[in-house]
SEKE-147445 format. One record per residue (C-alpha): x, z, y; residue in three letters. Coordinates in nm, 2 decimals, always signed. Layout:
// residues N
(koltor (X Z Y) 'ALA')
...
//
This chain:
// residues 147
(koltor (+1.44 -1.32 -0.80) 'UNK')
(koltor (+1.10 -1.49 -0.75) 'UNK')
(koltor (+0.90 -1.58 -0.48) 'UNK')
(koltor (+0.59 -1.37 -0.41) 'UNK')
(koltor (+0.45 -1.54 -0.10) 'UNK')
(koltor (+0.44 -1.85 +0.05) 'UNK')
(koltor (+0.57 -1.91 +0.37) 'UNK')
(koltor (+0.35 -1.96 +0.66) 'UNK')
(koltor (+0.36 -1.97 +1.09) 'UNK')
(koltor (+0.25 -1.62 +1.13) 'UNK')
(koltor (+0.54 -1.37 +1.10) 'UNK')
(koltor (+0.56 -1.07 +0.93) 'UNK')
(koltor (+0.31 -1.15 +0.69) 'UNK')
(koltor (+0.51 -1.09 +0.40) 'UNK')
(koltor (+0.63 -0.78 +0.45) 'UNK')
(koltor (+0.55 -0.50 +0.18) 'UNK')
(koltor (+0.60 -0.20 +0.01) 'UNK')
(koltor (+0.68 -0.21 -0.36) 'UNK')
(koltor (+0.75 -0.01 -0.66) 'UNK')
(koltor (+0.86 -0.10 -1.01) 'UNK')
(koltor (+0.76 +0.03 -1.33) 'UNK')
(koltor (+1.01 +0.07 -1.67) 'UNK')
(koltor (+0.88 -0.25 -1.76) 'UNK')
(koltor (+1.03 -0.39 -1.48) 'UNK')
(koltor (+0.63 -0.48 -1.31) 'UNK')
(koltor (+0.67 -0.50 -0.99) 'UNK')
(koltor (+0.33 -0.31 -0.76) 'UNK')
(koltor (+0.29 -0.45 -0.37) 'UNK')
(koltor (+0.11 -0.34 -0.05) 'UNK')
(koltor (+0.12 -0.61 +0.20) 'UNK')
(koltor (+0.16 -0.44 +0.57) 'UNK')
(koltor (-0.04 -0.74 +0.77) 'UNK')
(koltor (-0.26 -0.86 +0.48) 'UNK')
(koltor (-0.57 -0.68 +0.26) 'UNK')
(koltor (-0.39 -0.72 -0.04) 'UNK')
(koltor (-0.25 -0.54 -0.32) 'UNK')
(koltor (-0.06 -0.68 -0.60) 'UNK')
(koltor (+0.11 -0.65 -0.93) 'UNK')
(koltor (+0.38 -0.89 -1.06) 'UNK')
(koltor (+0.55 -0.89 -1.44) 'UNK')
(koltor (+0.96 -0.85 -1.46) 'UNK')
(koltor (+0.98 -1.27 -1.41) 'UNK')
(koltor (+0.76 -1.27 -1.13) 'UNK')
(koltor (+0.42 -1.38 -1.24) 'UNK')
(koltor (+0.13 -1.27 -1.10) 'UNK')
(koltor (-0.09 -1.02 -1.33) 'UNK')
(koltor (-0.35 -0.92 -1.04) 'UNK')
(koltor (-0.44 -0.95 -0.66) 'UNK')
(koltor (-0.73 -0.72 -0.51) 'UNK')
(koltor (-0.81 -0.68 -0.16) 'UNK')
(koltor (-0.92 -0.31 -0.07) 'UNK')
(koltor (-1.15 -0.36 +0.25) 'UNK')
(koltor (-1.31 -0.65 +0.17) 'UNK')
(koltor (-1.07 -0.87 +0.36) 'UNK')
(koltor (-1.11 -0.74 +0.71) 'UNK')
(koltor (-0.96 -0.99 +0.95) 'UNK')
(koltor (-0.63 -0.91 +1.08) 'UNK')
(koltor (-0.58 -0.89 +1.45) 'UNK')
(koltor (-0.24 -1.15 +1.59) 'UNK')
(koltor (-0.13 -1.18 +1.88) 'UNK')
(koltor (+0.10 -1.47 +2.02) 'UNK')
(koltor (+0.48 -1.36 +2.16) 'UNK')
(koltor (+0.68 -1.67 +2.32) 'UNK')
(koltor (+0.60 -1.87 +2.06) 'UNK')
(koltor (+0.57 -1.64 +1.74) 'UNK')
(koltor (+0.22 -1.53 +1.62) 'UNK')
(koltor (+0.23 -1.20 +1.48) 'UNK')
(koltor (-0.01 -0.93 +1.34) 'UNK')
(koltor (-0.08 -0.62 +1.54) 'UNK')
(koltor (-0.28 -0.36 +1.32) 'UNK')
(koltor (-0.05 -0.26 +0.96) 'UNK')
(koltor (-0.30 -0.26 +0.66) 'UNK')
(koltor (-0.08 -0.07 +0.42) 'UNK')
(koltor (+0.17 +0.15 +0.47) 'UNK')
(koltor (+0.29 +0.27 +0.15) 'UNK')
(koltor (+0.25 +0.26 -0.18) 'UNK')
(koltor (+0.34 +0.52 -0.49) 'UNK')
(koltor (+0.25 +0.51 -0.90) 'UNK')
(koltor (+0.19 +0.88 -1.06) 'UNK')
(koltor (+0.28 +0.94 -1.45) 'UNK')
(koltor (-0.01 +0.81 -1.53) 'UNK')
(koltor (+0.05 +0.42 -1.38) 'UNK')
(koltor (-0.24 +0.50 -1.09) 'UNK')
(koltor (-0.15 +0.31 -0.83) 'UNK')
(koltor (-0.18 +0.49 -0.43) 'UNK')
(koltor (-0.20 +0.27 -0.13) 'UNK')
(koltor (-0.16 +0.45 +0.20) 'UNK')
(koltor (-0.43 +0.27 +0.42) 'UNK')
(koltor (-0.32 +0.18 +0.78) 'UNK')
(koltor (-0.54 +0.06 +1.11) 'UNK')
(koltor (-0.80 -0.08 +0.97) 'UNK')
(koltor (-0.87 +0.24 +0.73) 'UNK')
(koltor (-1.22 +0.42 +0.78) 'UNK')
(koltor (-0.98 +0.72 +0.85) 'UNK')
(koltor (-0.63 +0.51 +0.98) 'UNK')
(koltor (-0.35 +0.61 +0.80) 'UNK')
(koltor (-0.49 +0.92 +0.63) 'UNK')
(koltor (-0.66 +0.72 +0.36) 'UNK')
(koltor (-0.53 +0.69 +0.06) 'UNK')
(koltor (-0.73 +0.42 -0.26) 'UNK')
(koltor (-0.64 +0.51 -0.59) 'UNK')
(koltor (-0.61 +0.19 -0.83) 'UNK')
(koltor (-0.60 +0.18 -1.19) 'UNK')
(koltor (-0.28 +0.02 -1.34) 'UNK')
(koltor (-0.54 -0.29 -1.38) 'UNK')
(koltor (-0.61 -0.31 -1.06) 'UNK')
(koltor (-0.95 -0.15 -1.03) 'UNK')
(koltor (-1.01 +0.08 -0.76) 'UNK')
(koltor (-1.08 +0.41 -0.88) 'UNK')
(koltor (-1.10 +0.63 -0.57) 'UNK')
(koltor (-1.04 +0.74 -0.25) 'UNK')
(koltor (-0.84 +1.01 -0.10) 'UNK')
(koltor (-0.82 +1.13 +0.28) 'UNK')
(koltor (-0.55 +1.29 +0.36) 'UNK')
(koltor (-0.61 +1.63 +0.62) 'UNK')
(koltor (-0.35 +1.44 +0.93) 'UNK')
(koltor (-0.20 +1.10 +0.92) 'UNK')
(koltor (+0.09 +0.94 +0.81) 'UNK')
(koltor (+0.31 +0.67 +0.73) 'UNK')
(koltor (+0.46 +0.71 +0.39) 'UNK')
(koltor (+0.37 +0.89 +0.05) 'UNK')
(koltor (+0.57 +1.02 -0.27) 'UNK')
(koltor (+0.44 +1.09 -0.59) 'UNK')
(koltor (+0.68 +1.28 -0.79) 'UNK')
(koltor (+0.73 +1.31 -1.18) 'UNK')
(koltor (+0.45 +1.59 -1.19) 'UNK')
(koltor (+0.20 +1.44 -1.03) 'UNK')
(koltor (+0.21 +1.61 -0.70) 'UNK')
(koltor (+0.17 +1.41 -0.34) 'UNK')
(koltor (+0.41 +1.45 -0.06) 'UNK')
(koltor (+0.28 +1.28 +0.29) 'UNK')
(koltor (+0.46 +1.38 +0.65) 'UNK')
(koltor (+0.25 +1.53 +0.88) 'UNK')
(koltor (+0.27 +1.76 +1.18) 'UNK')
(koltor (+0.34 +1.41 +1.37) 'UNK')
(koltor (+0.59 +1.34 +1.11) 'UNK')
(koltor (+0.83 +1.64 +1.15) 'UNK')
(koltor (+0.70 +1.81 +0.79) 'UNK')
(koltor (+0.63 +1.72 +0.49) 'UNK')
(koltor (+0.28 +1.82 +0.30) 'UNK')
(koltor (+0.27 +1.90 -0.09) 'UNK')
(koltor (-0.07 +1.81 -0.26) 'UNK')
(koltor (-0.11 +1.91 -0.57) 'UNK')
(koltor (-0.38 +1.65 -0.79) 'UNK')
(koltor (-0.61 +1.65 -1.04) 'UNK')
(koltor (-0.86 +1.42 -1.23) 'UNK')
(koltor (-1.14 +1.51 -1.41) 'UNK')
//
């Protein structure tokens, strides 16, 4: 175990998605922040990028709890090839239909939008995308290619 974020008064701000390599690297996608990570199998940090230049994240206060209102990142997938895809949330030029397309060193390569949004994505062992559409009661097959 290892401890990938330290704590602070706004909740929720540690929450991610995550995916692990053979290696045993660990990839995340915050939910409330504008930042992507990747972690060895001990838990040191290799890299941190932001993807939209750090937009400011909307709180509000509950009771006494501060807590984030618009989701960054939804999900996040590798393909064969180690790219890294980050499902973009609110703050996304198209919310939740973008996708950004890392290299495994972090650098961003692209991005994809997606034809209706979602919430998650899939990359399976031949490279092709799955995203739920139709307001979430199907699920889309992209097929993709690089040049």
């Amino acid at each position: 175990s290892f401890i990938y974020w330290d704590s602070g008064r706004i909740a929720l701000l540690d929450a991610v998605n995550f995916d692990i390599d053979r290696d045993g690297n660990i990839y995340m996608a915050y939910n409330f922040q504008d930042r992507v990570e990747k972690f060895n199998s001990e838990g040191k940090k290799i890299w941190s990028t932001s993807l939209l230049g750090k937009k400011k994240i909307e709180k509000e206060k509950v009771d006494r709890v501060t807590i984030p209102t618009e989701i960054v990142f939804l999900s996040l997938d590798r393909d064969a090839q180690g790219r890294i895809y980050v499902l973009g949330g609110d703050l996304s030029k198209n919310p939740r239909r973008d996708i950004y397309i890392l290299s495994p060193t972090g650098e961003r390569i692209g991005t994809v939008t997606l034809s209706e949004s979602s919430h998650c994505i899939h990359i399976d062992a031949e490279n092709h995308l799955y995203a739920r559409g139709n307001a979430g009661v199907t699920i889309k097959k992209y097929r993709m290619t690089f040049e």
